[in-house]
C-alpha positions in Angstrom: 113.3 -45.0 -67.8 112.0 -41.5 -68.6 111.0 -42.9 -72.4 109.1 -45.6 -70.6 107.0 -42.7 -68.2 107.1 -40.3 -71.3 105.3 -43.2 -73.7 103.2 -44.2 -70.7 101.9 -40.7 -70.1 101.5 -40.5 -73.4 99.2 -43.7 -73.6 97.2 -42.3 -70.6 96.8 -38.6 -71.8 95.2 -40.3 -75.8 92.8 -43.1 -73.6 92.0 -41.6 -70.6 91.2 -37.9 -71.5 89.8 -38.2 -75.1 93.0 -38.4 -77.3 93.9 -35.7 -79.6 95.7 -32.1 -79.3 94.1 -29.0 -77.3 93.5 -25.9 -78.7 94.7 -23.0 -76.9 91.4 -22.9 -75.2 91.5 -25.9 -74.0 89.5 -27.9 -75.6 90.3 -31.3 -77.6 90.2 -30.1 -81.5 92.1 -30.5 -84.5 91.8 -29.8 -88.2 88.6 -31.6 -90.1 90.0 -33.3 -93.3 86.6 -35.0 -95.0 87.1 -37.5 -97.2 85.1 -37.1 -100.7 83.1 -39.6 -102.2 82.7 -41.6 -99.5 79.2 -43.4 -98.2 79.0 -42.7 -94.3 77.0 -45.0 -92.2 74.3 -43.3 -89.9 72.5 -46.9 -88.7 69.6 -49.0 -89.6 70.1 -48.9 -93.4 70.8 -45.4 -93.8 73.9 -44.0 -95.5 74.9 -40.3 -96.6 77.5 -38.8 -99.0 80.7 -37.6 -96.4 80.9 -34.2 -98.1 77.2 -34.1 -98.5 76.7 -33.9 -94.4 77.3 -30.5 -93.0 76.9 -30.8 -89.3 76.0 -32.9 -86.6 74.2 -32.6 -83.3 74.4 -35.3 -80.6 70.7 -35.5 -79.3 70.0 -35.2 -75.9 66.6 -35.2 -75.2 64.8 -38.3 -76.0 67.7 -40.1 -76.7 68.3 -44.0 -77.1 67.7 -46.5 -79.6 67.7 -45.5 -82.9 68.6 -41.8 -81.6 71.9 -40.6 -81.4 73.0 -38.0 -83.1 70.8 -35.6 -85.7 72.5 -35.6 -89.1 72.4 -32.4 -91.1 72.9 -32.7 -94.6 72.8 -30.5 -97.8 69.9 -30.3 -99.4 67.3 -31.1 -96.7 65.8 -28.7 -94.3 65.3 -31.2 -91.4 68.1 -33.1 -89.8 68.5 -37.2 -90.5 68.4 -38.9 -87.6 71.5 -41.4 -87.1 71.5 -44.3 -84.7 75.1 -43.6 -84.2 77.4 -41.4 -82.3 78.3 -38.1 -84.0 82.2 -39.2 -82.9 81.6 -42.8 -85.0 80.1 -40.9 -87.6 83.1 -38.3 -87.6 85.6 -41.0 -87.9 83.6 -42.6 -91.2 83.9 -39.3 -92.5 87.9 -39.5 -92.4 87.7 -36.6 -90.1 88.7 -37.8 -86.6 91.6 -35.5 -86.6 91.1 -35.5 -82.8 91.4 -39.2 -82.0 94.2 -41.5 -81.6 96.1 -41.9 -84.6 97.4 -45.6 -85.5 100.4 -44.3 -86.9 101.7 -42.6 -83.6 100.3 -45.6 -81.7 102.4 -47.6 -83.4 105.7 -45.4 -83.5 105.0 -45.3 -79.0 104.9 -49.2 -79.2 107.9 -49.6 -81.0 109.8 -46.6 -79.1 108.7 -48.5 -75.9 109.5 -52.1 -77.3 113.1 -50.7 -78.0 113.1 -49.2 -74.8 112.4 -52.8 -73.2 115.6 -53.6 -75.2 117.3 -51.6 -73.6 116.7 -53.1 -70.0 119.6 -54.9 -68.0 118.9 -58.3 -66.5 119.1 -57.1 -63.1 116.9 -54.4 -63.8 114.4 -56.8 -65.4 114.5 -58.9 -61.8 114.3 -56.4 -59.8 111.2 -54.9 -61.4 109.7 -58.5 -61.5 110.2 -59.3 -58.0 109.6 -55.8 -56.4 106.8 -54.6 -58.8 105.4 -58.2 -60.5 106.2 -56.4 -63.7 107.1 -59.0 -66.0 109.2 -57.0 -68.7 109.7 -60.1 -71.6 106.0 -60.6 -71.2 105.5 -57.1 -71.7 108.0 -57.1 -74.7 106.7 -60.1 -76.2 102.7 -58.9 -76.1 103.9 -55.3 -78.0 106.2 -57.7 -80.6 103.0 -59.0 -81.6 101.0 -56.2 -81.6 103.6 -54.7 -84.3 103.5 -57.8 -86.4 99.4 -58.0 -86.3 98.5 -57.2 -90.1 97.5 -53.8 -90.8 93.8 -52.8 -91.4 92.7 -53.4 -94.8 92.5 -50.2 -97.5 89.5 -48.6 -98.1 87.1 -50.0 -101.0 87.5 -46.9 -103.3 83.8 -46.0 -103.8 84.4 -43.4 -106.4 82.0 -45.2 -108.9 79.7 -45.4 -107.0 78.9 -41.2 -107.8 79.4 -41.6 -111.3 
């Protein structure tokens, strides 16, 4: 059972608190890998060059529609203004080293799915009666979450720069 609670707090530390690693002073933080050559979505029709933007800045006054997050880019002395959260934006960028990563999600599910395995009939009544957790329905639902198809690559966008 303590894979079960160590998967579980797992889960509940990446949803619940941000996702992602601290760094030593506590914050959430990780390494920023952009991705080159790749358009990044700021809302409404506008797009930027990933390795073209060099920071952002969620806006807090006069936020709302239309006004999320200032862009700053190379080449321009004022900031873009992006309709989008600088986190959204982040993850476009290929640099989300602090969320969630698919691949760990999906190495928890199947480390918990064997786990489920792993459960004796009696056990899987007496947490059904005593704690209405239902452990085949539970076993069935992560099955199919394995088997869903994965994203779709990328469109390479190189040629789009040349």
């Amino acid at each position: 059972m303590s894979l079960i609670r160590d998967v579980l707090a797992w889960f509940r530390d990446a949803f619940e608190s941000g996702g992602g690693p601290r760094n030593a002073d506590g914050r959430r933080g990780g390494s920023m890998d952009i991705k080159r050559d790749r358009m990044v979505f700021l809302g409404y029709g506008k797009y930027w060059r990933s390795d073209g933007i060099v920071g952002l800045m969620p806006i807090e006054e006069e936020r709302g529609p239309k006004r999320r997050t200032n862009v700053f880019v190379q080449g321009r002395p004022d900031p873009i203004v992006a309709s989008r959260t600088e986190q959204s934006i982040l993850e476009d960028m290929g640099a989300a080293g602090g969320g969630v990563s698919a691949q760990a999600l999906r190495e928890a599910v199947t480390d918990l799915l064997a786990a489920f395995h792993e459960f004796s009939p009696a056990l899987r009544s007496t947490l059904q009666s005593e704690h209405h957790f239902d452990a085949e329905q539970w076993e069935q639902r992560l099955g199919e979450t394995l088997r869903a198809p994965p994203p779709s690559e990328p469109v390479e966008q190189n040629e789009l720069f040349d």
